[in-house]
N, CA, C and O atoms as a MOPAC input file, in Angstrom:
PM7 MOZYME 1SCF
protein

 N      0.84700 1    -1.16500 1     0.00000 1
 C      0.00000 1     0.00000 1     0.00000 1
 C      0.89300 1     1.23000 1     0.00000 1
 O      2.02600 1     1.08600 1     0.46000 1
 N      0.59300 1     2.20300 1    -0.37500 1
 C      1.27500 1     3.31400 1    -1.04300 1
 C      1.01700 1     4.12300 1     0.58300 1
 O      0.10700 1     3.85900 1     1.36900 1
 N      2.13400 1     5.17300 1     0.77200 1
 C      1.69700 1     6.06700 1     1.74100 1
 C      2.42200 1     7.17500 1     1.40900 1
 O      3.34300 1     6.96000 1     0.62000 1
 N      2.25500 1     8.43600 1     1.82900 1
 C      1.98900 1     9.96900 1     0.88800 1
 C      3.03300 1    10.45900 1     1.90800 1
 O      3.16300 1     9.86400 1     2.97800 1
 N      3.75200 1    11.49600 1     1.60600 1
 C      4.59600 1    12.00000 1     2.14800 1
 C      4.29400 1    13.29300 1     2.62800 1
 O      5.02100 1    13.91000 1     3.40700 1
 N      3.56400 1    13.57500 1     2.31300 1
 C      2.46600 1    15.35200 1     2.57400 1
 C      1.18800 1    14.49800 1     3.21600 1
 O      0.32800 1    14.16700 1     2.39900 1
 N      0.99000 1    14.11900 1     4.57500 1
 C     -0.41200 1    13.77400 1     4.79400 1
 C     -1.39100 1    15.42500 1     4.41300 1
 O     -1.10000 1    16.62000 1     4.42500 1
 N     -2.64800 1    14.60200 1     4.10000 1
 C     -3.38000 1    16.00900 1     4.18800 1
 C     -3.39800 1    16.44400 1     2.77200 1
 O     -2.79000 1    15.84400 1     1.88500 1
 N     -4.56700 1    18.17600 1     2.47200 1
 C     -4.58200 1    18.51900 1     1.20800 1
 C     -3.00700 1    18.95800 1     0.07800 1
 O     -2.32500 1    19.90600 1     0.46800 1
 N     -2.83000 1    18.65700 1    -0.45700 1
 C     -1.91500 1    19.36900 1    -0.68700 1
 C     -1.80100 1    21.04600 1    -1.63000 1
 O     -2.54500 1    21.34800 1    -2.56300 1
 N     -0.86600 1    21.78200 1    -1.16100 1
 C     -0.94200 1    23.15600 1    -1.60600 1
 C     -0.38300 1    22.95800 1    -2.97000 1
 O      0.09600 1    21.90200 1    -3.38200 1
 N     -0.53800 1    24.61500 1    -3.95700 1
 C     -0.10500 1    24.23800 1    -5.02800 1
 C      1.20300 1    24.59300 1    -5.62500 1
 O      1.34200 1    24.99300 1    -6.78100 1
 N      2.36000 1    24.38200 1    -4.57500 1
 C      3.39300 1    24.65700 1    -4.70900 1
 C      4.13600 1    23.43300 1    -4.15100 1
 O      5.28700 1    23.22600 1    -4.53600 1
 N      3.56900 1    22.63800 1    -3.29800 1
 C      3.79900 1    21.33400 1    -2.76400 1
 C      3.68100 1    20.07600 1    -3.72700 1
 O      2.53600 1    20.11200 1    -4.17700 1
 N      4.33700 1    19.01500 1    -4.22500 1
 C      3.70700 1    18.25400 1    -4.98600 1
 C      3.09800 1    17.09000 1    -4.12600 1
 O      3.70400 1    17.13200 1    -3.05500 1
 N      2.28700 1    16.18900 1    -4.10100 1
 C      2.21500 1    14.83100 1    -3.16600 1
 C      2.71500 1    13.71300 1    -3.66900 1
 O      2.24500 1    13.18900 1    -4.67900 1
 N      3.66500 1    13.26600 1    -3.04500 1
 C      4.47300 1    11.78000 1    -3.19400 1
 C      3.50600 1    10.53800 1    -2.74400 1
 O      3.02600 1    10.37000 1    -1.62300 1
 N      3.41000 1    10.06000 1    -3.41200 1
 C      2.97100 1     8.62700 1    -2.66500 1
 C      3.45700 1     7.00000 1    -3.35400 1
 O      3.16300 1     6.33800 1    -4.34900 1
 N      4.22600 1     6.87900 1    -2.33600 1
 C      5.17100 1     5.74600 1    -2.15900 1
 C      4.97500 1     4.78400 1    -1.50400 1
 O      4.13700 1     4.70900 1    -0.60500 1
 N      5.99400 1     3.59300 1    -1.99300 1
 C      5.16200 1     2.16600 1    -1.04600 1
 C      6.10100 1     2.72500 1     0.06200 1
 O      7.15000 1     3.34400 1    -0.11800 1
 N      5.49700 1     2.37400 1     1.28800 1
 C      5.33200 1     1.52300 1     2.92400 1
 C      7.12300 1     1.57900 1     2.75200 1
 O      7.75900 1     1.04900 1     1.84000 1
 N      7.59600 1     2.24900 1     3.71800 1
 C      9.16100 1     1.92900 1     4.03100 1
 C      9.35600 1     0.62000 1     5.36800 1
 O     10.25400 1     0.10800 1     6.03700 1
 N      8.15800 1     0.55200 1     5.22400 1
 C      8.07000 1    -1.18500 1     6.00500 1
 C      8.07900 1    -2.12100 1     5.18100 1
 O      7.92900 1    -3.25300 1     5.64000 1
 N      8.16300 1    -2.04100 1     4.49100 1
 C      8.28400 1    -3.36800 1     2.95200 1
 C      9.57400 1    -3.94800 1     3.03900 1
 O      9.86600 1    -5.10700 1     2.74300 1
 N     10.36400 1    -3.01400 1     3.48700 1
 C     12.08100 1    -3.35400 1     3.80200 1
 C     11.84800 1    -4.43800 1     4.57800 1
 O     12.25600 1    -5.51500 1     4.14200 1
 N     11.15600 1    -4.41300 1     5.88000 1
 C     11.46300 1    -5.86500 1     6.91300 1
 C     10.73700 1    -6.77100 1     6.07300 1
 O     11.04200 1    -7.88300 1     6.50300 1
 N      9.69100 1    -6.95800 1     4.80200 1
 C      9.72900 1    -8.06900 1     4.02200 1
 C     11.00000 1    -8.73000 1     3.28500 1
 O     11.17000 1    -9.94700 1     3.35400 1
 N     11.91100 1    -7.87600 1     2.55900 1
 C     13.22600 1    -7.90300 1     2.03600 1
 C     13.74400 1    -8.62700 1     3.28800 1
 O     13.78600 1    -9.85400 1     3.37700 1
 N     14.13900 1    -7.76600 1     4.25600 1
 C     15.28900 1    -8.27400 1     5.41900 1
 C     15.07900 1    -9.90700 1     5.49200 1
 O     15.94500 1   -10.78200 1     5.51800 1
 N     13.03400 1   -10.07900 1     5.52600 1
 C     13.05100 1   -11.94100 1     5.93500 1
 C     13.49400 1   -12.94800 1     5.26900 1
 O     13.88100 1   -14.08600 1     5.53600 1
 N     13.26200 1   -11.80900 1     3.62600 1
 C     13.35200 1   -12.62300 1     2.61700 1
 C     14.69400 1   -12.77000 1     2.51000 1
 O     15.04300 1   -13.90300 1     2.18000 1
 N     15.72400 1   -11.82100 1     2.72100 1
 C     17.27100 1   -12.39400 1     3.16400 1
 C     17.85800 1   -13.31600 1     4.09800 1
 O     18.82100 1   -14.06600 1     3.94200 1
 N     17.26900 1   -13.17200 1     4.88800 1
 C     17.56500 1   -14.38500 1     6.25900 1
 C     17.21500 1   -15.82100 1     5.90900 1
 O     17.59200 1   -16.90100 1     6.36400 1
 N     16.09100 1   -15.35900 1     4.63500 1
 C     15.98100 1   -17.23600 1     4.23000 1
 C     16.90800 1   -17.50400 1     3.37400 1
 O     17.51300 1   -18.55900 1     3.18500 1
 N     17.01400 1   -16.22200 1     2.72400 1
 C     17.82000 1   -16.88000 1     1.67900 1
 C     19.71100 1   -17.26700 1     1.82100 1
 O     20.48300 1   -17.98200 1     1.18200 1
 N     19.83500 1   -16.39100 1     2.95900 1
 C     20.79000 1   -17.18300 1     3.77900 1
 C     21.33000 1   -18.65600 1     3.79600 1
 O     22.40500 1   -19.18300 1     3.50700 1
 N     19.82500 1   -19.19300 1     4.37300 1
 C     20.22900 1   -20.61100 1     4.25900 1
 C     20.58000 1   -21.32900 1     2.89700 1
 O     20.91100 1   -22.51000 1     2.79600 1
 N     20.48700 1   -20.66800 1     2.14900 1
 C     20.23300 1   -22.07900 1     0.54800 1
 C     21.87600 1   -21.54400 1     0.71600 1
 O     22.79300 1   -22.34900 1     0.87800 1
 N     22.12800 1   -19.73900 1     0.63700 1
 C     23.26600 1   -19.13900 1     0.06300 1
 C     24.72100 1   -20.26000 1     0.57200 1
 O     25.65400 1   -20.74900 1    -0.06500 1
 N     24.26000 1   -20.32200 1     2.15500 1
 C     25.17600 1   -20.70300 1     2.70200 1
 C     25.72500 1   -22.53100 1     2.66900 1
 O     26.77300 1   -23.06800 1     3.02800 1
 N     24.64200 1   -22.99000 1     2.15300 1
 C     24.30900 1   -24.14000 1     1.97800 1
 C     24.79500 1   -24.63100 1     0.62600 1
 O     25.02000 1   -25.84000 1     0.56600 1
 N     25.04600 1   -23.74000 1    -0.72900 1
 C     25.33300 1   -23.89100 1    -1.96900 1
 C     27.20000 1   -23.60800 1    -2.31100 1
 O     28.10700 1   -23.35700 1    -1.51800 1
 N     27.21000 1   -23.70600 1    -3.16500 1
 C     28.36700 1   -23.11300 1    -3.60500 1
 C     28.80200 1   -22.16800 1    -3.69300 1
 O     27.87700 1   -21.58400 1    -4.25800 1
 N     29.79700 1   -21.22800 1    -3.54000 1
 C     29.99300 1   -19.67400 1    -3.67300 1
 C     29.10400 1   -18.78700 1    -4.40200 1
 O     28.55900 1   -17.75800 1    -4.00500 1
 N     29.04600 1   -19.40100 1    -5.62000 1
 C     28.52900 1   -18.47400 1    -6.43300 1
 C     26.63600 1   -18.51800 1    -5.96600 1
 O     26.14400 1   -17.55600 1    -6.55400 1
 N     25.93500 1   -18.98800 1    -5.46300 1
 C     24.93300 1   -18.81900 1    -4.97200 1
 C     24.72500 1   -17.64200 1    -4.51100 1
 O     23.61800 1   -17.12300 1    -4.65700 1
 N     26.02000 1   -16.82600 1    -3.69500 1
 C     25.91900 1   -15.68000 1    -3.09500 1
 C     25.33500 1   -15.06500 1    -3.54500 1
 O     24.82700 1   -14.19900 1    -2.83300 1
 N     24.93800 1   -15.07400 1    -5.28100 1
 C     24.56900 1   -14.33900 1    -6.30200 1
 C     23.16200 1   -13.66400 1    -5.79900 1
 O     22.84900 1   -12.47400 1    -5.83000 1
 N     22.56200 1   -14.55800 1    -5.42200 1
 C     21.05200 1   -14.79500 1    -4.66100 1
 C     20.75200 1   -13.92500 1    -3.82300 1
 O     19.58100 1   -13.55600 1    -3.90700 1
 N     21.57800 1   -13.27500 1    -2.75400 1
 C     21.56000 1   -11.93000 1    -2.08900 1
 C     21.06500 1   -10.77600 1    -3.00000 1
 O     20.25300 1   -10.00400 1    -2.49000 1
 N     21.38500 1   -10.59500 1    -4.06800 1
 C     21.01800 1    -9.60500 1    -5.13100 1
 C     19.42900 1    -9.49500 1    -4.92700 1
 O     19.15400 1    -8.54300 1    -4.19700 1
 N     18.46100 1   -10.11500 1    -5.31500 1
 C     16.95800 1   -10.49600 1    -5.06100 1
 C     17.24200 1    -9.27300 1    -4.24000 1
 O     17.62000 1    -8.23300 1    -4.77900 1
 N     17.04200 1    -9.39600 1    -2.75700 1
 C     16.66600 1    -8.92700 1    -2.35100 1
 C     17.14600 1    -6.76500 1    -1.96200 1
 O     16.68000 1    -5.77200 1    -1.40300 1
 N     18.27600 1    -7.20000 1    -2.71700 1
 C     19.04100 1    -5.81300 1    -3.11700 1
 C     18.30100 1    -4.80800 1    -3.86500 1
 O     18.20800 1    -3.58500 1    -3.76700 1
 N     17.64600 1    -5.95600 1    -4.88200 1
 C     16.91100 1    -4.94600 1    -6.15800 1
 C     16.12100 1    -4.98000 1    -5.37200 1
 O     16.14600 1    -3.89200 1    -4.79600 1
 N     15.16400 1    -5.78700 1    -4.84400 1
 C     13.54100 1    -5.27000 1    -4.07300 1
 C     13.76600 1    -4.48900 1    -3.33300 1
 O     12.63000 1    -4.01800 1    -3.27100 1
 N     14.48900 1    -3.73900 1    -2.46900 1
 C     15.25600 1    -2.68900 1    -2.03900 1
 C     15.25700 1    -1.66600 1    -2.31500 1
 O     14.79600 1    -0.79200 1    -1.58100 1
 N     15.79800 1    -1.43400 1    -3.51400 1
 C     16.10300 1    -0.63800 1    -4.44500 1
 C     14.59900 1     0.06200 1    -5.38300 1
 O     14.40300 1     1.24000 1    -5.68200 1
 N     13.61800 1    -1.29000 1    -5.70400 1
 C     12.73100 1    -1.25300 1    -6.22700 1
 C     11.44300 1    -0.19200 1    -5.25800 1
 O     10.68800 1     0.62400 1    -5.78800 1
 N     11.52400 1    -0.59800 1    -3.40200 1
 C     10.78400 1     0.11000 1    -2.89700 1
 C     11.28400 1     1.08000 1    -2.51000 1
 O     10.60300 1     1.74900 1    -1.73300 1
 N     12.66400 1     1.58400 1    -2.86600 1
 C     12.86800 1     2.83800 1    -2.81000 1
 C     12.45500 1     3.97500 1    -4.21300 1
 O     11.96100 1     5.10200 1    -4.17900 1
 N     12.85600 1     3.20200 1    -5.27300 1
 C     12.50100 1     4.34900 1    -6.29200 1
 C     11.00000 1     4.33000 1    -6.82700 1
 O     10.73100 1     5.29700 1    -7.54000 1
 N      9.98400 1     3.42600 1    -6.62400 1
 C      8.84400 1     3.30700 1    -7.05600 1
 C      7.80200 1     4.45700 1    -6.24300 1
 O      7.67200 1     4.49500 1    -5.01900 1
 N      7.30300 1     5.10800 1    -6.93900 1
 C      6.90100 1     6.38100 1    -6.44200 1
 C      5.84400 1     6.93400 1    -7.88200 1
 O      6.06600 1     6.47900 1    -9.00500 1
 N      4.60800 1     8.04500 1    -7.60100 1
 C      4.02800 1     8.45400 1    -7.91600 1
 C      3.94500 1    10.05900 1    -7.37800 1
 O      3.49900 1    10.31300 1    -6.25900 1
 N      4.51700 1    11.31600 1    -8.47800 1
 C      4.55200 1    12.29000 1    -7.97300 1
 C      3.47300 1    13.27700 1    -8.47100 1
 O      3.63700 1    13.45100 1    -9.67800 1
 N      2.55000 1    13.90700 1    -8.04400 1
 C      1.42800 1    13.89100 1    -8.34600 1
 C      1.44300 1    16.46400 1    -7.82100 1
 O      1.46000 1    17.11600 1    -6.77700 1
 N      1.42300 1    16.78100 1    -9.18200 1
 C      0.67800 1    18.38900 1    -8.69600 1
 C     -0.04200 1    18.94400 1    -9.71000 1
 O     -0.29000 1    18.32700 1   -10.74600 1
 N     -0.48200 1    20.32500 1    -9.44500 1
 C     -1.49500 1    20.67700 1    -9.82000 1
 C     -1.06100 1    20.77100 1   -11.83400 1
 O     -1.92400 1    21.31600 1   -12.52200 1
 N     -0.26700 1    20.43900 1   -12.28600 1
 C      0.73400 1    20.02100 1   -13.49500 1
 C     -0.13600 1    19.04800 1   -14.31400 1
 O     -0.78700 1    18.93800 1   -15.35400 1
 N      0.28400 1    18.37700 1   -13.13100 1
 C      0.49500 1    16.78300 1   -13.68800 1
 C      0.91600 1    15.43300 1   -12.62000 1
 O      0.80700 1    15.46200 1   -11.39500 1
 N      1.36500 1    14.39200 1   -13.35800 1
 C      1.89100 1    13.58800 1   -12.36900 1
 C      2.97900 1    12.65100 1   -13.35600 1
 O      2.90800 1    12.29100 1   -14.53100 1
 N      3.85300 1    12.47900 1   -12.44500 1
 C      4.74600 1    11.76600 1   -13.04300 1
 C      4.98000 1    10.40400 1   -11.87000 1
 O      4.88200 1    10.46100 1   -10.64500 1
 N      5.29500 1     9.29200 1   -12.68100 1
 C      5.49800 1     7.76000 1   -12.50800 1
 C      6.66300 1     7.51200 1   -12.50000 1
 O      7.26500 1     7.63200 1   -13.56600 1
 N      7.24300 1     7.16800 1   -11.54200 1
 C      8.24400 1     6.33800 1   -11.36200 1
 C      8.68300 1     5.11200 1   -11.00200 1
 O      8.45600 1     4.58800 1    -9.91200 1
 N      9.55100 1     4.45600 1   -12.23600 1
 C      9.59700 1     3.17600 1   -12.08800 1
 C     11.11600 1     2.65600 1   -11.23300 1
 O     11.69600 1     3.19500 1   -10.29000 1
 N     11.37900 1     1.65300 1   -11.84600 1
 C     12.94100 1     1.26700 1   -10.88700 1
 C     13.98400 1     1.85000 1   -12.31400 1
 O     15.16500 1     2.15300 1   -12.15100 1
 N     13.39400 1     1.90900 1   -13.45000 1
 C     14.69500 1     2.14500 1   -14.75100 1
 C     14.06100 1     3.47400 1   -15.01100 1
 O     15.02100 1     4.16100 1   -15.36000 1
 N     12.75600 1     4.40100 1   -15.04700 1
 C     12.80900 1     5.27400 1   -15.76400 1
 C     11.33700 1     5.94200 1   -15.21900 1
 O     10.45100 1     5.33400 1   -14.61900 1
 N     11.34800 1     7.35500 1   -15.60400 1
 C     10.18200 1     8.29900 1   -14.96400 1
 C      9.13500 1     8.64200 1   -16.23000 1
 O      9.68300 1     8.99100 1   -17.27600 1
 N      7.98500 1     8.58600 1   -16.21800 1
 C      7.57800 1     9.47900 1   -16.93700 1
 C      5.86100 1    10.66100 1   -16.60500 1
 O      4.87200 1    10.47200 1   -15.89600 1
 N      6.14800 1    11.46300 1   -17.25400 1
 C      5.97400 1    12.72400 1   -16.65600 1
 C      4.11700 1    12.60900 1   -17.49400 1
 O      4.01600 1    11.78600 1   -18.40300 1
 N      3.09700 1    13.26500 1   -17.19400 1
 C      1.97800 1    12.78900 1   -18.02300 1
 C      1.13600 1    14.46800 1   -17.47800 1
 O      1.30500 1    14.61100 1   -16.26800 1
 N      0.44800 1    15.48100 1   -18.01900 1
 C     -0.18100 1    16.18600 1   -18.20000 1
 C     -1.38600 1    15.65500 1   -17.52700 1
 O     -1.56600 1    14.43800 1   -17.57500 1
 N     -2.35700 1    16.51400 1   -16.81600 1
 C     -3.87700 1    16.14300 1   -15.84000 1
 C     -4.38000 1    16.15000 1   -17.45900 1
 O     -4.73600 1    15.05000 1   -17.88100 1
 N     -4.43900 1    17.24200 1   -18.36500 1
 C     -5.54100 1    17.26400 1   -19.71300 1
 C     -4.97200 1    15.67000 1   -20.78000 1
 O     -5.50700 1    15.31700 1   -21.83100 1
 N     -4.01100 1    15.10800 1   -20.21800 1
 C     -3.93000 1    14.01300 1   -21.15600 1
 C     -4.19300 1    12.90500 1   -20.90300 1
 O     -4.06000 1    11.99500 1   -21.72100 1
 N     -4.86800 1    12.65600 1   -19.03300 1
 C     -5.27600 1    11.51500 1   -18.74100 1
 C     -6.94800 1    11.74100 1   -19.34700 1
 O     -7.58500 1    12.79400 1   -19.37100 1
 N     -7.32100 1    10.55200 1   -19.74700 1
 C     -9.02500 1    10.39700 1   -20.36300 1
 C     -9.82100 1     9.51700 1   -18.50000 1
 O    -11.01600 1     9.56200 1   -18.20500 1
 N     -8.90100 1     8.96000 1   -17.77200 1
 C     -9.32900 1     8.44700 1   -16.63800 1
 C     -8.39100 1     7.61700 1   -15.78900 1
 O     -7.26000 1     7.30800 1   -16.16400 1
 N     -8.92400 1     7.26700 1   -14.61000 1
 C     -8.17500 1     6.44100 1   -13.80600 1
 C     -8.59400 1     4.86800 1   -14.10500 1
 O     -9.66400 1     4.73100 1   -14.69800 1
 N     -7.82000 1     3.58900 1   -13.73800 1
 C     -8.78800 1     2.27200 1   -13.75200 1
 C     -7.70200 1     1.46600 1   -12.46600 1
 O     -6.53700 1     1.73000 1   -12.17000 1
 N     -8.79200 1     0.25400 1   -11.82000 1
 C     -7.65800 1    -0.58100 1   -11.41600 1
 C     -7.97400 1    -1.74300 1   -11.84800 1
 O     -9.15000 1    -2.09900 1   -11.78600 1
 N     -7.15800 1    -2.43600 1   -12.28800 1
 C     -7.52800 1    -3.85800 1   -13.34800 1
 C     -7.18900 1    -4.65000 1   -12.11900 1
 O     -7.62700 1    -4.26600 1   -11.03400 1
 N     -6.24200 1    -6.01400 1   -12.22600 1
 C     -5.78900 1    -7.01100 1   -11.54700 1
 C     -4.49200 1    -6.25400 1   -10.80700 1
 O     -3.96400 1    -6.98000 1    -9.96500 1
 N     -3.96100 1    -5.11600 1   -10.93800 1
 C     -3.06200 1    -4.98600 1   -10.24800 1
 C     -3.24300 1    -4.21600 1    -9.05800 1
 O     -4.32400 1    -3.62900 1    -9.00600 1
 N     -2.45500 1    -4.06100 1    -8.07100 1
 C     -3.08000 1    -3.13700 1    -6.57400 1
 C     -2.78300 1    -1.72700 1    -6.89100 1
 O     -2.90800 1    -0.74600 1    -6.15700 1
 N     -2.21800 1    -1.81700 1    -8.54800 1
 C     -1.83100 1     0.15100 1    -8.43800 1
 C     -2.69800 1     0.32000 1    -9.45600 1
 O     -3.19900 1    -0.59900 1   -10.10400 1
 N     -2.94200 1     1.79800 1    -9.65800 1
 C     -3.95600 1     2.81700 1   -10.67400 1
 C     -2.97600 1     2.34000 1   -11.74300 1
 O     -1.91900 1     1.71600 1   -11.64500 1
 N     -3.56400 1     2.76100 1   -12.66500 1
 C     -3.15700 1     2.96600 1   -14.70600 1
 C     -4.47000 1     4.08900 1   -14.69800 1
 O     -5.62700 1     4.19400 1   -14.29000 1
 N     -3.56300 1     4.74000 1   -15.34900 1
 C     -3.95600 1     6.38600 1   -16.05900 1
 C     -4.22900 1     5.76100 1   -17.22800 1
 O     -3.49300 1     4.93400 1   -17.76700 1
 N     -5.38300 1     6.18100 1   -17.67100 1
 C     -5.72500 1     5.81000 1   -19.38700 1
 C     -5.71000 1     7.04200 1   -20.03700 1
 O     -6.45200 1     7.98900 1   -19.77500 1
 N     -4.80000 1     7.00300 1   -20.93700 1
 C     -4.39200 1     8.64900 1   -21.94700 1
 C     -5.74700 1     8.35600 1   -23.01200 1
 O     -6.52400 1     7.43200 1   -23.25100 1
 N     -5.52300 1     9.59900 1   -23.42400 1
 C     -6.48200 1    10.00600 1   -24.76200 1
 C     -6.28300 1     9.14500 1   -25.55100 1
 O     -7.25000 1     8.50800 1   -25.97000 1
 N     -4.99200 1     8.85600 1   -25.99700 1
 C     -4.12100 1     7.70900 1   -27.31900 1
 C     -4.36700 1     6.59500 1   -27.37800 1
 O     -4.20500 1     5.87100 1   -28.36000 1
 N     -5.06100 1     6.11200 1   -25.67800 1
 C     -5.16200 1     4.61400 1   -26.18600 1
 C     -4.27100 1     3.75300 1   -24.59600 1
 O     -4.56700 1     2.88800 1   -23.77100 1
 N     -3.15800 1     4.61000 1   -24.87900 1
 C     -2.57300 1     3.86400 1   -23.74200 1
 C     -2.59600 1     4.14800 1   -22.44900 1
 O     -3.34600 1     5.03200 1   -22.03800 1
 N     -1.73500 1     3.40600 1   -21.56200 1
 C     -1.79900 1     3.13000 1   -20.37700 1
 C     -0.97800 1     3.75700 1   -19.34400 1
 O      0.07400 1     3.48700 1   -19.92300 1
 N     -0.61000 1     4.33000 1   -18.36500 1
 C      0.45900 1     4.43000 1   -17.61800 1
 C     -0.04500 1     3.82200 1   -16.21300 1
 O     -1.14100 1     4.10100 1   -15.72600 1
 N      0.75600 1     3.08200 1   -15.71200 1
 C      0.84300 1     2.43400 1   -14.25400 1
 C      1.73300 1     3.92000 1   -13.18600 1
 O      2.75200 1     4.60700 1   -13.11500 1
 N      0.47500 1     3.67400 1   -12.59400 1
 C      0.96800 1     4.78500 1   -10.96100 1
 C      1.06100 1     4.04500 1   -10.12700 1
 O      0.29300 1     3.28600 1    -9.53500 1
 N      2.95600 1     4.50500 1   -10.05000 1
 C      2.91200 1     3.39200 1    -8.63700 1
 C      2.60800 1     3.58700 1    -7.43600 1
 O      2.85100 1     4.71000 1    -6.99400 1
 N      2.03600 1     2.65200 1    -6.59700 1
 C      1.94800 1     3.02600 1    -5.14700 1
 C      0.25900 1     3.64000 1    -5.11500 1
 O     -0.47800 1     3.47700 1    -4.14300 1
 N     -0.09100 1     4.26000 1    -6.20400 1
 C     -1.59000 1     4.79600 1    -6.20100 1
 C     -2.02600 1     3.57400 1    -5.74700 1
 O     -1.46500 1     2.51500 1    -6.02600 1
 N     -3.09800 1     3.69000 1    -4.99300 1
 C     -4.32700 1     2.83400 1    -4.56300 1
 C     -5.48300 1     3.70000 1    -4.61700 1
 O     -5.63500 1     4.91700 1    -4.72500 1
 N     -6.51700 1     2.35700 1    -4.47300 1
 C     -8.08900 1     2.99800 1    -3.72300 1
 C     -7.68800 1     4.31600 1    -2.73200 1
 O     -7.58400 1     5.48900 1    -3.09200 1
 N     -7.56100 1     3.95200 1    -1.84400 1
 C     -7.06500 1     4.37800 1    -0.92900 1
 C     -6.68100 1     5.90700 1    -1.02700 1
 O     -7.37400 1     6.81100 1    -0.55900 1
 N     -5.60000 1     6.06200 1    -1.63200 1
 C     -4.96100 1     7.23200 1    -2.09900 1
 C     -5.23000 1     8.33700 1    -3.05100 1
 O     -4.53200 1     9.34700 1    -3.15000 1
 N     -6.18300 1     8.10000 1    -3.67200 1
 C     -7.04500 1     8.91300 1    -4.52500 1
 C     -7.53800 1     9.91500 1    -4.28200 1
 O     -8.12400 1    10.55700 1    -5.15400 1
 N     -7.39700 1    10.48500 1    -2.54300 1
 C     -7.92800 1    11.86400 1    -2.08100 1
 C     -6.72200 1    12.73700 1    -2.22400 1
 O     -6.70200 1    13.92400 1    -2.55000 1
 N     -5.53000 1    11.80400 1    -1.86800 1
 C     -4.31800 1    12.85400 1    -2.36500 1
 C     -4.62900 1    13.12000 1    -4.10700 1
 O     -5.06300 1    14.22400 1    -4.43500 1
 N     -4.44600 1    12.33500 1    -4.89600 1
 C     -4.48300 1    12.85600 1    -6.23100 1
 C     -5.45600 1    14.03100 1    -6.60300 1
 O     -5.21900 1    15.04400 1    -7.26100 1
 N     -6.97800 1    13.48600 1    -5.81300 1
 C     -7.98600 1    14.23600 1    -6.05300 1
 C     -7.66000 1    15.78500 1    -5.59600 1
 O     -8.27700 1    16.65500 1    -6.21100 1
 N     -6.47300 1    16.32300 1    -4.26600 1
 C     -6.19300 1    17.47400 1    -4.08600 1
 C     -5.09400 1    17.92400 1    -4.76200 1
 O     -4.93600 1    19.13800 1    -4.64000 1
 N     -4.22800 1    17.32800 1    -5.47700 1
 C     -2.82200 1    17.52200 1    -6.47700 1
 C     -3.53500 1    18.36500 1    -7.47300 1
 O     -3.31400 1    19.56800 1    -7.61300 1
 N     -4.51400 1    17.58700 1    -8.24900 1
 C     -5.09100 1    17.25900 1    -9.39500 1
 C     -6.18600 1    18.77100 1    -9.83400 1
 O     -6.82600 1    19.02600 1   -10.85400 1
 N     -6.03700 1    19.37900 1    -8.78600 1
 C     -7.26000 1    20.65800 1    -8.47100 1
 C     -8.66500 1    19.82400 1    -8.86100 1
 O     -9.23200 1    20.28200 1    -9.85300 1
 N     -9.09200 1    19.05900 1    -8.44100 1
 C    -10.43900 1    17.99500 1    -8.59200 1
 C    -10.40800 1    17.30700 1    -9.37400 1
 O    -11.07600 1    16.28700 1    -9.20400 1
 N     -9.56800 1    17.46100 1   -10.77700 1
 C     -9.28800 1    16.46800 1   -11.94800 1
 C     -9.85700 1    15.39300 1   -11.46400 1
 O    -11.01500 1    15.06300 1   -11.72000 1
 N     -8.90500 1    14.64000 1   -10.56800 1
 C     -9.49700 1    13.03800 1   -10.29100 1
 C    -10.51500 1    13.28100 1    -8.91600 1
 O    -10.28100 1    13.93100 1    -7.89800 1
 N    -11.70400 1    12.51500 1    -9.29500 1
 C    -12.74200 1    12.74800 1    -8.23700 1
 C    -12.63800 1    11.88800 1    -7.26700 1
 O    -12.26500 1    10.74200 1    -7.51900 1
 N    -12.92900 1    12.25700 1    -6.06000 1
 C    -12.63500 1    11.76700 1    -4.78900 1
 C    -14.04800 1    10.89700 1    -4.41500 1
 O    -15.15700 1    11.23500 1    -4.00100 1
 N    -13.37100 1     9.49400 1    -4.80700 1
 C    -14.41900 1     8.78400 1    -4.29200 1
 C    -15.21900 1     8.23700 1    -2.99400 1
 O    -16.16500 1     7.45100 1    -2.95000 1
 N    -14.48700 1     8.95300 1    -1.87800 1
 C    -15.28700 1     8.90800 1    -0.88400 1
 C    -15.89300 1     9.83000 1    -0.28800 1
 O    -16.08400 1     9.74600 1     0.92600 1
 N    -16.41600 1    11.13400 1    -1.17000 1
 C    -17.16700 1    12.24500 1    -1.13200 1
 C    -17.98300 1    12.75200 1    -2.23400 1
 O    -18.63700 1    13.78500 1    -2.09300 1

C-alpha cells in the first residue's frame, strides 16, 4: 500500500508523493535471512542470490508516484515518466493493486503506489481532476 509524504490537502506549490510503505524493507530483510540458508548451503557463487533482495530494495525505494497541480509523473525502478492532468481520459484498477492512467491515445500508464485508498491525495494535487471517491 502506497503512503503519501504530505499527509493532508496538498498546496499548489507542494507536490504529493505517494510511495510504497518503508516497512516493505522488513519483508526484504526476511526474505534475506531465508535466503541465507540455501546461500550458505550452496556453492559460492549462490551468493549471487543476495542480489533479489538488493533490487527489491532498491525497487521500494525508487517506485513512487509524484502527483501536482501540473500533472503527475510515474516512477519506475529504470525510468520516470511525466503525463499532463488534460492528457489523462481516466483512472482504472484492473488485476493490479496500483492505478493505470488511461491517456487520450489509447494507452496506459501504471501509478505506482496509487491505490483505492490514495485517490484523495491525487484528487487534491489534481485541483479535482481526479474525483474523490469517498465524497
Amino acid at each position: 500500500m502506497g503512503t503519501p509524504s504530505a499527509p493532508g490537502s496538498a498546496s499548489e506549490s507542494t507536490p504529493v508523493v505517494i510511495k510504497i510503505s518503508p516497512m516493505a524493507h522488513i519483508a526484504v530483510l526476511i526474505l534475506a535471512f531465508a535466503m541465507l540458508s540455501i546461500v550458505l548451503a550452496g556453492p559460492p557463487w549462490w551468493a549471487l542470490l543476495l542480489l533479489i533482495p538488493v533490487f527489491a530494495s532498491v525497487a521500494i525505494v525508487r517506485y513512487r508516484t509524484v502527483a501536482d497541480r501540473d500533472g503527475v509523473t510515474a516512477r519506475t525502478l529504470l525510468s520516470s515518466r511525466a503525463v499532463r492532468w488534460d492528457e489523462i481520459a481516466g483512472l482504472r484498477f484492473g488485476r493490479r493493486a496500483w492505478a493505470l492512467a488511461r491517456l487520450h491515445d489509447g494507452t496506459e500508464v501504471s501509478l505506482p503506489a496509487v491505490t483505492f485508498a490514495t485517490l484523495p491525495l491525487l484528487t487534491a494535487a489534481s485541483d479535482g481532476r481526479v474525483p474523490n471517491p469517498y465524497s
